[in-house]
C-alpha positions as CSV (number, residue, x, y, z in Angstrom):
1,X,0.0,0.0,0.0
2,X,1.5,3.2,-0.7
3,X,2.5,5.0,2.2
4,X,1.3,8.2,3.2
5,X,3.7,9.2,6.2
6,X,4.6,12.9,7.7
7,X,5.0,15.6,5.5
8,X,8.0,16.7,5.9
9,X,9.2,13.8,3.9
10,X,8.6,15.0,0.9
11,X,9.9,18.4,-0.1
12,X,7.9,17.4,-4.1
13,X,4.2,17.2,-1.8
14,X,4.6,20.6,-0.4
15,X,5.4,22.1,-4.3
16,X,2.2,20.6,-5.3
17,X,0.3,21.6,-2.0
18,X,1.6,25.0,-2.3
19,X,-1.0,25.9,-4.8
20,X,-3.8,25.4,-3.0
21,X,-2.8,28.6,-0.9
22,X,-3.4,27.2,2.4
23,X,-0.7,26.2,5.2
24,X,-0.8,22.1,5.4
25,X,-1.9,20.5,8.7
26,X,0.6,18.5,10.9
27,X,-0.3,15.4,9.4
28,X,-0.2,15.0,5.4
29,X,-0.5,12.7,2.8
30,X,3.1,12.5,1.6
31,X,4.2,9.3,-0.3
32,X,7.3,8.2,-1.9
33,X,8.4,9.8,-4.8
34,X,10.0,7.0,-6.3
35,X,7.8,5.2,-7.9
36,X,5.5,8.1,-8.7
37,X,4.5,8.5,-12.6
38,X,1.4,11.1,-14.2
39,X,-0.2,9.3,-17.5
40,X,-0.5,12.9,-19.9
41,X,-3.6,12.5,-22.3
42,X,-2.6,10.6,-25.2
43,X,-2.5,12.7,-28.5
44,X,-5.0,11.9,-30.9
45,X,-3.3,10.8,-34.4
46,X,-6.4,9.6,-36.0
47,X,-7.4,13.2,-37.6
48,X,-11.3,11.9,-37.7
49,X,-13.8,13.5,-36.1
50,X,-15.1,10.8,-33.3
51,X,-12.1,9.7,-32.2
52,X,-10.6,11.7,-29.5
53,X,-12.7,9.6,-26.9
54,X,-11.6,6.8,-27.6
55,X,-7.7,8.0,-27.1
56,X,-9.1,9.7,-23.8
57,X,-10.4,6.3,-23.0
58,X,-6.8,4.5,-23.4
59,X,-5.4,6.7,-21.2
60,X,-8.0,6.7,-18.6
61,X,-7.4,2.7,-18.5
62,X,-3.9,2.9,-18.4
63,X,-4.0,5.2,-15.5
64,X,-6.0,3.1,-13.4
65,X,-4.5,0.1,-14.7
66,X,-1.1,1.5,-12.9
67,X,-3.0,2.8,-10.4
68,X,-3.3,-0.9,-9.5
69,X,0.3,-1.6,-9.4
70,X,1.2,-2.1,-5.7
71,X,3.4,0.4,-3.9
72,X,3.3,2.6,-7.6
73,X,1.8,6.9,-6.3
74,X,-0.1,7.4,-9.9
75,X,-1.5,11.1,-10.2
76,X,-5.3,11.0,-11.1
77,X,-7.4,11.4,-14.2
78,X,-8.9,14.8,-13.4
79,X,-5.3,16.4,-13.2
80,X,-3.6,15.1,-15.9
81,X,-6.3,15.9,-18.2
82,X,-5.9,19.4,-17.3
83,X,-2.2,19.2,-19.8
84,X,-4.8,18.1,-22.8
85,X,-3.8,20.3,-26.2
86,X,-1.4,22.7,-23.9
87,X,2.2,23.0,-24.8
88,X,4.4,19.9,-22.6
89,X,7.0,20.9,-20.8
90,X,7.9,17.2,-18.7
91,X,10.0,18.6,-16.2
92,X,7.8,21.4,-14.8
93,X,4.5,19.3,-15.2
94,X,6.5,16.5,-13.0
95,X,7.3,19.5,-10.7
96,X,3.6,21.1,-10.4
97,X,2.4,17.7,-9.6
98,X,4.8,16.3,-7.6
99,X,6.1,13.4,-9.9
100,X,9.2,11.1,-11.0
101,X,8.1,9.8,-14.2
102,X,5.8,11.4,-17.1
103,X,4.4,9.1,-19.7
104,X,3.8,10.4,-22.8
105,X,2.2,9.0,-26.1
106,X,-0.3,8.7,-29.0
107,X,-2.8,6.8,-30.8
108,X,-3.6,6.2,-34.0
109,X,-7.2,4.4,-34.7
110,X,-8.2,3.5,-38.7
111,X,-10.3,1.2,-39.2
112,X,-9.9,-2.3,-37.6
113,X,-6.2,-1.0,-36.9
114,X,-4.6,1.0,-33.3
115,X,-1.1,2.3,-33.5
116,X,0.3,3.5,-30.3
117,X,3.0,4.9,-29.3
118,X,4.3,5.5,-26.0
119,X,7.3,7.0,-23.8
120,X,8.4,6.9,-20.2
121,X,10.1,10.1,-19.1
122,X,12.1,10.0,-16.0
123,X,12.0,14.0,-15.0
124,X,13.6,13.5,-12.4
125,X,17.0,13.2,-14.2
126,X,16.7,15.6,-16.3
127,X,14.0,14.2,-18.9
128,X,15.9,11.8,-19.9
129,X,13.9,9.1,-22.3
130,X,14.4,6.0,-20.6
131,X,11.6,3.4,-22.2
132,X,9.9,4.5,-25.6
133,X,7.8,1.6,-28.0
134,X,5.6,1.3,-30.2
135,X,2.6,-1.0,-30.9
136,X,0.7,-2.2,-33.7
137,X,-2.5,-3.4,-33.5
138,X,-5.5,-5.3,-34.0
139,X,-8.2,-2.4,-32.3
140,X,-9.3,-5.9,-31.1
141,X,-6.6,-6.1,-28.9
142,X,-6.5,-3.1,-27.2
143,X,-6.5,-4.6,-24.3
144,X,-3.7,-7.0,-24.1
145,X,-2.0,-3.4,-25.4
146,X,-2.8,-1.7,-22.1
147,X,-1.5,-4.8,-20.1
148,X,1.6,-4.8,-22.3
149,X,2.0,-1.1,-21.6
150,X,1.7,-1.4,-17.9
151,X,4.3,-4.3,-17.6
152,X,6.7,-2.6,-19.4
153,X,6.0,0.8,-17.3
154,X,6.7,-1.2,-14.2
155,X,9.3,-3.5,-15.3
156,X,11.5,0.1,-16.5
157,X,11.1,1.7,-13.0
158,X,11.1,-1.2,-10.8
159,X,11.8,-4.3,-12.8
160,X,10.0,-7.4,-12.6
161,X,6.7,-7.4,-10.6
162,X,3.7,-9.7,-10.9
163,X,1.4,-7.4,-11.1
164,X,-1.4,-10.1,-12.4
165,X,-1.9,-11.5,-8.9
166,X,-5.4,-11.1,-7.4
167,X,-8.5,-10.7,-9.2
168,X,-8.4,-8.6,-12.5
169,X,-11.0,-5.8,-14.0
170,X,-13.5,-6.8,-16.7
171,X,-13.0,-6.2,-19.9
172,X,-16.1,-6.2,-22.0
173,X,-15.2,-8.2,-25.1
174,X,-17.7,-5.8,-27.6
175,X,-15.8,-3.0,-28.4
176,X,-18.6,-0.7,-29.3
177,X,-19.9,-1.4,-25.6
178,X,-16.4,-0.3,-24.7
179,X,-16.8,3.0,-27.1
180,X,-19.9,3.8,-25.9
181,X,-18.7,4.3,-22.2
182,X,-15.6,5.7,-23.7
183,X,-18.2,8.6,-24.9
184,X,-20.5,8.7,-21.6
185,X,-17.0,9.8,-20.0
186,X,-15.9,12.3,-22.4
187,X,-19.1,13.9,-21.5
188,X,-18.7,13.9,-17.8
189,X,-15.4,16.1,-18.3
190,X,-17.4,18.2,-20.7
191,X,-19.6,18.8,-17.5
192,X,-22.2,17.5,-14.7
193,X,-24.8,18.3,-17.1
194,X,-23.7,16.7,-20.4
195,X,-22.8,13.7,-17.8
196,X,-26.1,13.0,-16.9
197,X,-27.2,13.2,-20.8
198,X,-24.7,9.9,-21.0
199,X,-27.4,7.6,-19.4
200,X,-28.4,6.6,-22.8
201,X,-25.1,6.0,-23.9
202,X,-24.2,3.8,-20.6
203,X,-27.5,2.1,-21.2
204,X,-26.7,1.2,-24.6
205,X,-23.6,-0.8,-23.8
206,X,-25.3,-2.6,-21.1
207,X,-27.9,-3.5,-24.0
208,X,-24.9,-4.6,-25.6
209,X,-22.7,-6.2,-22.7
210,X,-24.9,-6.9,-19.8
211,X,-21.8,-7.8,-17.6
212,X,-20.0,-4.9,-18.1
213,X,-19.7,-3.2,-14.5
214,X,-18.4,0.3,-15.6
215,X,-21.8,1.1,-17.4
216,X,-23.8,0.5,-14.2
217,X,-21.5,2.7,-12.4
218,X,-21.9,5.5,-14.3
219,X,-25.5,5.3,-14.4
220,X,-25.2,4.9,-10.4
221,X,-23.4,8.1,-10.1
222,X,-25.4,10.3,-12.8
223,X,-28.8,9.0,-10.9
224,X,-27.3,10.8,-7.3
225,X,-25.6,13.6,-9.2
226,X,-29.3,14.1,-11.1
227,X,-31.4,14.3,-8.0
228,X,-28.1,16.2,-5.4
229,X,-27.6,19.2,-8.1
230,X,-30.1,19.3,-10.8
231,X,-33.6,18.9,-8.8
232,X,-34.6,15.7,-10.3
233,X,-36.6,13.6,-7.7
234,X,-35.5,12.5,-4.4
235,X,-37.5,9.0,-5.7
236,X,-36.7,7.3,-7.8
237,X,-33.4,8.8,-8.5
238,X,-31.8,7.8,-5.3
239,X,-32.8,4.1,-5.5
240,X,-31.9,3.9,-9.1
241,X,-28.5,4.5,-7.9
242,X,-28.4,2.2,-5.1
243,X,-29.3,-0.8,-7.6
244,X,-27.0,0.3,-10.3
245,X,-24.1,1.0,-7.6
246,X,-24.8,-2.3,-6.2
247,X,-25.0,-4.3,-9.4
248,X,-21.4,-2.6,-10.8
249,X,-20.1,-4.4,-7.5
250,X,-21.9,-7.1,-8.1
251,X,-20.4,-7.7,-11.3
252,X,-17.0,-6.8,-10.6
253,X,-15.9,-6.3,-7.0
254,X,-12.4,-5.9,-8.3
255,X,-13.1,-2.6,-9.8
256,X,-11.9,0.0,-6.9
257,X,-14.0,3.1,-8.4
258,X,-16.9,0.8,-8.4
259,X,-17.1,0.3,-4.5
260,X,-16.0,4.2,-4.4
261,X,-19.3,5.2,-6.3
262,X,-21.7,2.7,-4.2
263,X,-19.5,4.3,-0.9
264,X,-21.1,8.0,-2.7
265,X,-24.2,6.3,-3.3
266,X,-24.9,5.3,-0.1
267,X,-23.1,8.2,2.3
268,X,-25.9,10.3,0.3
269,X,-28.5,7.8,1.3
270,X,-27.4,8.3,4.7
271,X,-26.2,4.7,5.1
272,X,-22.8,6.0,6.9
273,X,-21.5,2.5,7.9
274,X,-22.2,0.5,4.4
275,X,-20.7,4.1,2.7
276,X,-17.7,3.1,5.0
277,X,-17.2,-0.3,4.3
278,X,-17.1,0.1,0.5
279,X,-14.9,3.4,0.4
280,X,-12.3,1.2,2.7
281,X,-12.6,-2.2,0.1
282,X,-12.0,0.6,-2.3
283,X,-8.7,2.6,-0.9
284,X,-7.6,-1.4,-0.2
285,X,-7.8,-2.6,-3.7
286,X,-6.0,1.1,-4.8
287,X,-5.1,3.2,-2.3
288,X,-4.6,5.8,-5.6
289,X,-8.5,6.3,-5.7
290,X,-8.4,9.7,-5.0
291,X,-12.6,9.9,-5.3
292,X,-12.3,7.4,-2.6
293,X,-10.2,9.5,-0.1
294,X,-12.3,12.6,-1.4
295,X,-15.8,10.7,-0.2
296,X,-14.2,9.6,3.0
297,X,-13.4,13.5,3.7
298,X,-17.3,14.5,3.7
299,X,-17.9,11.2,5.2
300,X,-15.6,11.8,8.1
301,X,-17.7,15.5,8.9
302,X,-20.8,13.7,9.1
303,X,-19.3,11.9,11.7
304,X,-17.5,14.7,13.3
305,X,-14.3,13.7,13.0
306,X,-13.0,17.1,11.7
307,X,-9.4,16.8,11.7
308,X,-9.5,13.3,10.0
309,X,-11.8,14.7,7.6
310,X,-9.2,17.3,6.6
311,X,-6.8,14.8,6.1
312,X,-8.7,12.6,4.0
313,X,-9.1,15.6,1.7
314,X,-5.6,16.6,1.5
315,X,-4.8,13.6,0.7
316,X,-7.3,13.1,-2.4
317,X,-5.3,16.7,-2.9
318,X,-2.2,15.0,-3.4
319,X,-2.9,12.6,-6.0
320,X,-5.5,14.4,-7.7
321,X,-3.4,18.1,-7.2
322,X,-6.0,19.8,-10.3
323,X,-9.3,19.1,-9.2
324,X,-12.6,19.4,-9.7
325,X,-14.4,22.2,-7.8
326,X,-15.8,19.6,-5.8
327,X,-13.1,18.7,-4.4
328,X,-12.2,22.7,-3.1
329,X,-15.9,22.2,-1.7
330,X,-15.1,19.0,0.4
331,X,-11.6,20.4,1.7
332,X,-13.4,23.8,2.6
333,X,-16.3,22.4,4.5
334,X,-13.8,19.8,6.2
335,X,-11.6,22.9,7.2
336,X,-14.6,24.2,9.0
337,X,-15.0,21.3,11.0
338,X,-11.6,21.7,11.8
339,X,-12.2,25.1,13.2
340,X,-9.8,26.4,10.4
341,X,-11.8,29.1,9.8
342,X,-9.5,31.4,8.1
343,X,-7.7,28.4,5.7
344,X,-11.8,27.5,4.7
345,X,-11.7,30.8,3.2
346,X,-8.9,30.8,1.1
347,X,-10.1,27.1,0.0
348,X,-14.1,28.4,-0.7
349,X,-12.7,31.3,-2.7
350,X,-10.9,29.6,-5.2
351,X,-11.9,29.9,-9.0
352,X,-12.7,26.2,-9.6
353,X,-15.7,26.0,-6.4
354,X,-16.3,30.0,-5.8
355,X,-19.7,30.5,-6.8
356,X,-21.2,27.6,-6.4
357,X,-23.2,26.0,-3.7
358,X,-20.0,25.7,-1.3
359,X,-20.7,29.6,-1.0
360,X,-23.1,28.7,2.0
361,X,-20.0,27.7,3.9
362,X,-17.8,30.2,2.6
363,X,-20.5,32.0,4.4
364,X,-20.4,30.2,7.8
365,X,-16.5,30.6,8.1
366,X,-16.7,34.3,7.8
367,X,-19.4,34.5,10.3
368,X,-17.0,32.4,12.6
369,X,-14.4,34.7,11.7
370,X,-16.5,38.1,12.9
371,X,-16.2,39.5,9.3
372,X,-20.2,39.8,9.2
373,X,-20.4,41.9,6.3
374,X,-18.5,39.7,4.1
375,X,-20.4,36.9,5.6
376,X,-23.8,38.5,5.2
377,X,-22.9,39.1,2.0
378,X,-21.7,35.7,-0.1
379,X,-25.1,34.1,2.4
380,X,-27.3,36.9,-0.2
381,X,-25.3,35.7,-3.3
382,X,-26.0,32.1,-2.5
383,X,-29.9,32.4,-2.0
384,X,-29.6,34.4,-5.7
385,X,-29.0,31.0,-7.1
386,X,-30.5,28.9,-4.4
387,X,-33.6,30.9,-3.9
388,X,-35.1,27.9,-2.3
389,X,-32.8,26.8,0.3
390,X,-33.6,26.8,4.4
391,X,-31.6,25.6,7.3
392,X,-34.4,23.2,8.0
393,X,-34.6,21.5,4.6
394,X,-30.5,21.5,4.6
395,X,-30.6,19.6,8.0
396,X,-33.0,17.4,6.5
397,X,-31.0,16.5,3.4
398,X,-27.7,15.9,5.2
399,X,-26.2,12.6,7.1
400,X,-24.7,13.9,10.2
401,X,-24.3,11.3,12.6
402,X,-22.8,13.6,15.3
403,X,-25.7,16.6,15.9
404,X,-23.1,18.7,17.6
405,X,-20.7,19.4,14.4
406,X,-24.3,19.6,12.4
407,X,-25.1,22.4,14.9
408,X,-22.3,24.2,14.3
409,X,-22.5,24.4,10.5
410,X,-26.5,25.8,11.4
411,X,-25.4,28.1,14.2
412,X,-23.1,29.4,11.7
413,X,-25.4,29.8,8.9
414,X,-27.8,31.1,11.2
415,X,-25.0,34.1,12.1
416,X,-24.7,34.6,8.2
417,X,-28.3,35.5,7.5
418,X,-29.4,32.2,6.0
419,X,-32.9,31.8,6.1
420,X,-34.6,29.4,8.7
């Protein structure tokens, strides 16, 4: 398992932690740099329109098939992707986020044909090349390409591991099942609201492969994401995730993001202790799943268990160092269980969550800070946009097992001007 030990271990964390403008707690999520590698997005060769997904998917795979690789620190999808079309300089990307190794590569897809080529970087010498192949394929076997990738990735920084051992991920043997998922994620990163359009894509490939976990989990997540942030019913939404979380499980427990989604799933259903169970089978079977650490951070305020909860989030922080907004939300509202007031409000004003429904606890940390105007203020900017929300329906919607942190988030609200 990779080891997260004290901070001060690892002068390549605190570059990629100083970004986020905040001083780091006591207790971080440092890890060794040695074996520590960021996939970049694959470039594209095919020049057809229709294509680009299907690169994006190869590199999502190889990330998490790496990801796997025990005692291997792999940066996370969400950050890497954030390099997609921009100039590449190795050596400062493995800098900003806190890397050894960069691999780089492309994809060519015509036809029944995939030609890939591929190159490990070792930036912390420089840049210097020190593995570079290239493979050509049947698109058939795009998979044994990704294991084939993976070994050789391993076998050039650490030499020969069995890293078959345990049970594997399934791979859906129709490849337009495989495409079509390939799509639904492409529109997830497009945004939350294109994501949720990909239910008929993710349904499609079930039609098409009925074992095929990864569909299921989509649809689990897009079901809770519908009914959370785009006012889609409370029922059935919430139990169409449940059954499609369960069932990705259910059809391949070996999947880590799979138990991480159910673990979203159910915290939301206020299920605390099953939530806990699978986000813990999940940081077991990768302790890379950033999601994972990033669930167990909100998890870990409902139970409040502040400081732990801050922890959790920096360390999702450190393998996933460009995040979604959501992310900045979870590590804000964990700070304020903390009773870092002042480091909540340099987290809740950042660019990537500002304006958005973590304003409400931007809000509470400036009332606990005395700055009541400033308070008062982002409370009447949030009910602009969430014209509809009241402490007592907020108290209602959340899972706090421990009443005493839930009181402080509503005394504090209460100080900001949010309505009753």
């Amino acid at each position: 398992m990779t080891n997260f030990s004290d901070i001060s271990a690892d002068p390549l964390y605190l570059t990629a932690l100083a970004s986020l403008g905040t001083n780091s707690s006591a207790k971080l999520t440092a890890t060794p740099t040695e074996n520590s590698i960021a996939v970049l997005p694959f470039v594209d060769m095919s020049g057809e329109a229709g294509h680009e997904h299907f690169t994006d998917g190869l590199t999502e795979d190889i990330i998490t098939d790496l990801s796997n690789v025990p005692g291997f620190f792999v940066i996370a999808r969400n950050s890497v992707f954030a390099y997609k079309g921009k100039p590449t300089d190795v050596r400062q990307i493995a800098h900003d986020l806190g890397v050894k190794y960069i691999l780089e590569g492309s994809a060519r897809r015509a036809g029944q044909r995939l030609r890939i080529n591929v190159q490990l970087i070792d930036a912390g010498e420089g840049g210097n090349h020190i593995w570079a192949e290239r493979f050509d394929r049947d698109l058939a076997d795009i998979f044994a390409v990704q294991d084939e990738v993976t070994q050789r990735i391993v076998e050039s920084i650490v030499g020969k591991l069995d890293i078959t051992q345990g049970a594997e991920r399934y791979r859906p043997s129709n490849l337009e099942a495989y495409d079509l998922c390939a799509r639904g994620r492409a529109e997830w990163r497009h945004s939350d609201e294109a994501g949720v359009t990909a239910n008929i894509l993710f349904k499609r490939a079930i039609e098409l492969e009925p074992k095929y976990a990864e569909p299921y989990r989509w649809l689990a997540y897009g079901e809770c994401m519908s009914w959370l942030h785009f006012n889609a019913p409370v029922h059935p939404a919430l139990e169409f995730a449940v059954a499609y979380g369960h069932k990705a499980v259910e059809l391949d427990p070996a999947d880590a993001a799979n138990h991480s989604v159910l673990g979203f799933v159910l915290l939301s259903e206020k299920k605390l202790d099953e939530a806990e169970v699978e986000l813990q089978v999940a940081l077991k079977l990768n302790p890379n799943q950033a999601d994972a650490w990033f669930i167990l951070s909100d998890l870990r305020v409902m139970e409040g268990k502040g400081l732990e909860a801050v922890e959790c989030s920096e360390k999702s922080i450190r393998l996933n160092p460009r995040p979604l907004g959501g992310y900045y939300w979870v590590y804000g509202q964990a700070l304020f269980a903390a009773g870092q007031y002042e480091a909540a409000v340099k987290i809740l004003q950042r660019d990537e969550t500002y304006r958005t429904g973590s304003r409400r606890i931007l809000a509470a940390a400036l009332a606990e800070l005395g700055r009541m105007e400033e308070a008062r203020e982002e409370a009447q900017m949030f009910m602009t946009t969430y014209p509809h929300f009241t402490i007592k329906n907020w108290i209602e919607s959340q899972s706090f097992r421990d009443f005493a942190m839930r009181n402080r988030f509503v005394e504090a609200y209460r100080k900001a001007g949010l309505p009753e």
